[in-house]
C-alpha positions as CSV (number, residue, x, y, z in Angstrom):
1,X,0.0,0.0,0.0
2,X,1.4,3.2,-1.2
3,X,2.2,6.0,1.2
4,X,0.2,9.2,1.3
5,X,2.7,11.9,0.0
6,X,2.5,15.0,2.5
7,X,1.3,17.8,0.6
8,X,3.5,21.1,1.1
9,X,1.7,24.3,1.3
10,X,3.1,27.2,-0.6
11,X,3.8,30.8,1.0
12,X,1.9,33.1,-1.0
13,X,4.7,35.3,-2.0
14,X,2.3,38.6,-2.2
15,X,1.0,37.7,1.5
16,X,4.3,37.7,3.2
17,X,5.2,40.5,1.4
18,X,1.9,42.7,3.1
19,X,2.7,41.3,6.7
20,X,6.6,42.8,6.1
21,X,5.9,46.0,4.9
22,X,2.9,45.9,8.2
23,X,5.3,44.9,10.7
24,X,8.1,47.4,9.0
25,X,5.3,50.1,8.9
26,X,4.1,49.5,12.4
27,X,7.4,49.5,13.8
28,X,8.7,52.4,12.3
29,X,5.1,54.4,13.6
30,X,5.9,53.3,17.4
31,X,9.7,54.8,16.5
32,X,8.3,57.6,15.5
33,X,5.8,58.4,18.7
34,X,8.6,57.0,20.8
35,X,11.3,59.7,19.7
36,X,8.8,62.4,19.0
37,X,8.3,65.7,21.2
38,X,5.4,63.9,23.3
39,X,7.7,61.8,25.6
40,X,10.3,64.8,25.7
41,X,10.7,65.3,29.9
42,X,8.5,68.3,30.9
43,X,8.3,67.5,34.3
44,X,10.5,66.3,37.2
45,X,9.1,65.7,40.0
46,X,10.9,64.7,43.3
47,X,9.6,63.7,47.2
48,X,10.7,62.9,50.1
49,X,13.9,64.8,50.3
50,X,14.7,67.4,53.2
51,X,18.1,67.6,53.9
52,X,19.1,67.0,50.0
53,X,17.5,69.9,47.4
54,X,16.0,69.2,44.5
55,X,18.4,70.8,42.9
56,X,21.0,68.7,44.0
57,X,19.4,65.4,43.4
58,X,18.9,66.8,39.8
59,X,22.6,67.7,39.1
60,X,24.0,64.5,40.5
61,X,21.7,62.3,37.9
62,X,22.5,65.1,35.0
63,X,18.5,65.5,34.4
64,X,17.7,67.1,31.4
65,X,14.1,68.7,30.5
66,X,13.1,68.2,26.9
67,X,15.1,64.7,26.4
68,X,13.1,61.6,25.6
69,X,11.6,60.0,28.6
70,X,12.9,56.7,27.6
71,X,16.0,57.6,26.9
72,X,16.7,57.5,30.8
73,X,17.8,54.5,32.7
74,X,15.8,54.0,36.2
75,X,19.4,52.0,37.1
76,X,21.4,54.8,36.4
77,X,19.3,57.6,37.8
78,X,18.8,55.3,41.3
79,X,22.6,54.9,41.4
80,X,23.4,58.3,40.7
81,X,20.8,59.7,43.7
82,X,22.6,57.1,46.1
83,X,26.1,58.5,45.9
84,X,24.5,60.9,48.2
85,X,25.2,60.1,51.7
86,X,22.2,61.2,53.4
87,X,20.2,59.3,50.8
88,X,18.5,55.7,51.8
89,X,16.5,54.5,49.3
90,X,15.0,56.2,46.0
91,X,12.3,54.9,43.6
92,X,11.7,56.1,40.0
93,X,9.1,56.1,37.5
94,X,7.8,57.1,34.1
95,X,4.2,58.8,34.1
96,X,3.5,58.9,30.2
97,X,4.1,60.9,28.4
98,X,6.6,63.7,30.1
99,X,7.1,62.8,33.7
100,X,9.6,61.2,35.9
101,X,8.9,61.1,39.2
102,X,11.6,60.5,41.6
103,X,10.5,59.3,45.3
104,X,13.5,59.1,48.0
105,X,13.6,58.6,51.5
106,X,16.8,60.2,53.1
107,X,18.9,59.0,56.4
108,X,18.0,60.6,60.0
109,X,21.1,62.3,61.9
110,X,21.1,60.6,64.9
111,X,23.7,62.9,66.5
112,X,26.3,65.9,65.8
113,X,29.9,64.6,67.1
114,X,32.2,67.2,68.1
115,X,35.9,67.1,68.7
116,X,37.3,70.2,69.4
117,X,36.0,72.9,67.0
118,X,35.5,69.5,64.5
119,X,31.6,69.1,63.9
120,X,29.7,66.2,62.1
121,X,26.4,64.4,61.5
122,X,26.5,60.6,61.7
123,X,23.1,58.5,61.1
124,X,22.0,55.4,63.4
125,X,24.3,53.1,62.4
126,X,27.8,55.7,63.0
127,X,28.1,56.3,59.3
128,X,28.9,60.0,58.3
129,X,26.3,62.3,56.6
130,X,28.0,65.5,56.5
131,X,31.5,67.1,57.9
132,X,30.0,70.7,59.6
133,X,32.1,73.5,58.6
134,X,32.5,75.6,62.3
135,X,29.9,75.4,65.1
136,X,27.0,75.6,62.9
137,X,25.1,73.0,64.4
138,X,21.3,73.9,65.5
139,X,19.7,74.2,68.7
140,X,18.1,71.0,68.3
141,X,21.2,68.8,67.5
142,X,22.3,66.2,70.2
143,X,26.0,66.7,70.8
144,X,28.0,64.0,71.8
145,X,31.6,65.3,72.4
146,X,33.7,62.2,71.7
147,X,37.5,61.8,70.0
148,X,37.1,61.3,66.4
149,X,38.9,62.0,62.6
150,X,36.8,61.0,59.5
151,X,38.9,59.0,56.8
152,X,38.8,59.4,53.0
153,X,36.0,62.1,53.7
154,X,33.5,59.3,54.6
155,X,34.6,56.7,57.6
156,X,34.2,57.7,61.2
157,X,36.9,56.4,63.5
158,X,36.5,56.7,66.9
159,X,40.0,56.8,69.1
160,X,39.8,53.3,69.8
161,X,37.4,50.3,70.1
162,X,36.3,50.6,73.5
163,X,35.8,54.2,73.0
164,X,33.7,53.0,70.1
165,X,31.3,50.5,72.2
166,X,30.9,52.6,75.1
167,X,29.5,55.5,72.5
168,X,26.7,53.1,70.7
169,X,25.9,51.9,74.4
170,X,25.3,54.6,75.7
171,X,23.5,56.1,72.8
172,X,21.3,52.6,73.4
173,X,20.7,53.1,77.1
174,X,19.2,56.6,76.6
175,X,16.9,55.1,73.8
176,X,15.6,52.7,76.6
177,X,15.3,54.8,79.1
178,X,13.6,57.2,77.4
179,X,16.9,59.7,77.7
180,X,17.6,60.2,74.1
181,X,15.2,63.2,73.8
182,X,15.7,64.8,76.9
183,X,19.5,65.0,76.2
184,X,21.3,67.6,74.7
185,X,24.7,67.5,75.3
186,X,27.1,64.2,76.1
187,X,31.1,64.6,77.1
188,X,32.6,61.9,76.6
189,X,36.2,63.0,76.1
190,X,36.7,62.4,79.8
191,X,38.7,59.5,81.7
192,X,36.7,59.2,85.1
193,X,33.2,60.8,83.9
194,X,30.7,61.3,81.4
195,X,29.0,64.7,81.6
196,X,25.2,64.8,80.3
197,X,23.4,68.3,79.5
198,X,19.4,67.9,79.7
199,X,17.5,69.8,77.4
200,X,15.9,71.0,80.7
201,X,19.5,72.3,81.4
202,X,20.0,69.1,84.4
203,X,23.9,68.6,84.5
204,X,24.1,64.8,84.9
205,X,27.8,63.1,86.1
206,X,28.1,59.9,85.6
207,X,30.9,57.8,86.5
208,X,32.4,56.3,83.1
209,X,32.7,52.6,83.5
210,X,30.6,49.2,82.7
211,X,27.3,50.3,84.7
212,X,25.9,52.5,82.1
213,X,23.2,50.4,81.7
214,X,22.4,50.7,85.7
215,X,23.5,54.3,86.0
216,X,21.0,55.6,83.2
217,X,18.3,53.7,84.3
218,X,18.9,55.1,87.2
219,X,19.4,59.1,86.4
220,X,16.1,58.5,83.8
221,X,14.1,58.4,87.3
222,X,15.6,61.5,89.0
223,X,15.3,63.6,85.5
224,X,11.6,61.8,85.3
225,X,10.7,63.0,88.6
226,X,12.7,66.8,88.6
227,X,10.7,67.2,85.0
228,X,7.6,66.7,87.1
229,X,8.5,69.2,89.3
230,X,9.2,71.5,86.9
231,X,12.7,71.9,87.9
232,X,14.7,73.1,85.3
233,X,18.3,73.7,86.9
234,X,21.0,71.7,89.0
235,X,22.6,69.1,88.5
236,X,22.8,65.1,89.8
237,X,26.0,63.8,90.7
238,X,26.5,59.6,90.6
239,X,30.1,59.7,91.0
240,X,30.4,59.9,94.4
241,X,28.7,57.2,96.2
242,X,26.0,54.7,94.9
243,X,23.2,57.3,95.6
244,X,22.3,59.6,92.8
245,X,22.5,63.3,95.0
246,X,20.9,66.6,93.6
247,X,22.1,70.1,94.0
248,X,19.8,73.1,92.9
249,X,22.4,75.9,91.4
C-alpha cells in the first residue's frame, strides 16, 4: 500500500510580502511616537527629600528637561541619587508621556559629634552624613563630644574600640530609658566621667565605666521625677557614692 505523499503548502509570495511592509510600517510608527516631542521630559518631580535639594538630586543624575523619557535608565538615575550620603532608598518612575517622578527617603542624623572645633552628622548606624564646617550645628542637635577623625571624607573612626562601644551603648541606654530626647549635650572625652546636658539644662555626672546600663536607668528616674516638678536647673551627681545626690544651682 502506497504511502500518502505530504502535501506542502506554498507561502503566498504577495502575502508575506503585506505582513513585512505591516510589521516594518508598524514598527517604524511606534519609533516615530517614541522619539517624538510627546515623551520629551517636561516635568521632574521629586519627594521625600529634606536635607538633599531638589536641585541637588537633579545635578547628581545630570537631568535634562526636553530629552526623551525613555531615553533615561531607572538604574542609572537610582545609582546616581545614592552616591549621596544622606540618601537611603530612591524609587523612579515614568508617568506617560513627560514625567519622571523620583520618590527618596533620606537617612536621620542621629547625633552631631564634636571634637574640638570639628563638627559632624553621623546617622543610626555611625556612618557620616556630612562634615559641619564651624559650630553651625542647631539648637536642636544632640552633641555628643567624643574623639574622632573622619577617613577618605566618609569613615568615622573613633580613638579606639572601647571608646567605640561605650559611644553606641550609651546612645542605646538613653533610647531605653527614654533619655535620648531629653538629652542635649554628652562629654565623653573624659577619663573618670561622662558629663550629660538635659534639654531641661539638668547637669548629669556619671561615673564612666561598665554600669551605664544601671546608671542611666537610674538618672532616667531622677530627671523623670525633677521634670515633674518642673525643675529646670541643678545638677545630679552619681560619681560619688551609689546614691544619685541633687544640687539646685
Amino acid at each position: 500500500m502506497k504511502k500518502k505523499q505530504k502535501t506542502k503548502k506554498r507561502l503566498n509570495p504577495s502575502r508575506v510580502m503585506i505582513v513585512l511592509v505591516f510589521v516594518l510600517m508598524f514598527s517604524f510608527s511606534i519609533c516615530a511616537v517614541l522619539v517624538s516631542d510627546i515623551f520629551n521630559v517636561k516635568y521632574i518631580e521629586v519627594s521625600g527629600n529634606e536635607k538633599v535639594t531638589k536641585s541637588s538630586i537633579l545635578n547628581t543624575i545630570g537631568t535634562k528637561k526636553d530629552k526623551n523619557i525613555f531615553m533615561y535608565s531607572k538604574k542609572d538615575i537610582i545609582e546616581g541619587i545614592k552616591k549621596n550620603s544622606y540618601i537611603d532608598t530612591v524609587e523612579v518612575d515614568r508617568k506617560l508621556p513627560n514625567k519622571i517622578i523620583v520618590k527618596v527617603v533620606e537617612k536621620k542624623v542621629f547625633v552631631t559629634l564634636k571634637d574640638g572645633d570639628n563638627y559632624c552628622y553621623i546617622d543610626r548606624d555611625g556612618n557620616l552624613l556630612e562634615e559641619l564646617k564651624g559650630t553651625n550645628e542647631s539648637r536642636n542637635d544632640k552633641i555628643i563630644e567624643i574623639d574622632y577623625s573622619i577617613e577618605d571624607y566618609k569613615t568615622i573612626k573613633f580613638k579606639d574600640q572601647n571608646s567605640k562601644n561605650k559611644f553606641f551603648l550609651l546612645m542605646s541606654v538613653l533610647e531605653k530609658y527614654g533619655m535620648y530626647n531629653e538629652t542635649k549635650q554628652v562629654n565623653m572625652q573624659k577619663d573618670s566621667n561622662i558629663d550629660v546636658l538635659t534639654r531641661g539644662n539638668i547637669k548629669i555626672l556619671l561615673p564612666n565605666d561598665d554600669n551605664l546600663d544601671y546608671n542611666i536607668h537610674r538618672v532616667s528616674k531622677v530627671v523623670l521625677d525633677l521634670n515633674n516638678k518642673k525643675i529646670s536647673r541643678g545638677s545630679v551627681d552619681l560619681t560619688q557614692n551609689k546614691y544619685a545626690v541633687y544640687s539646685p544651682e
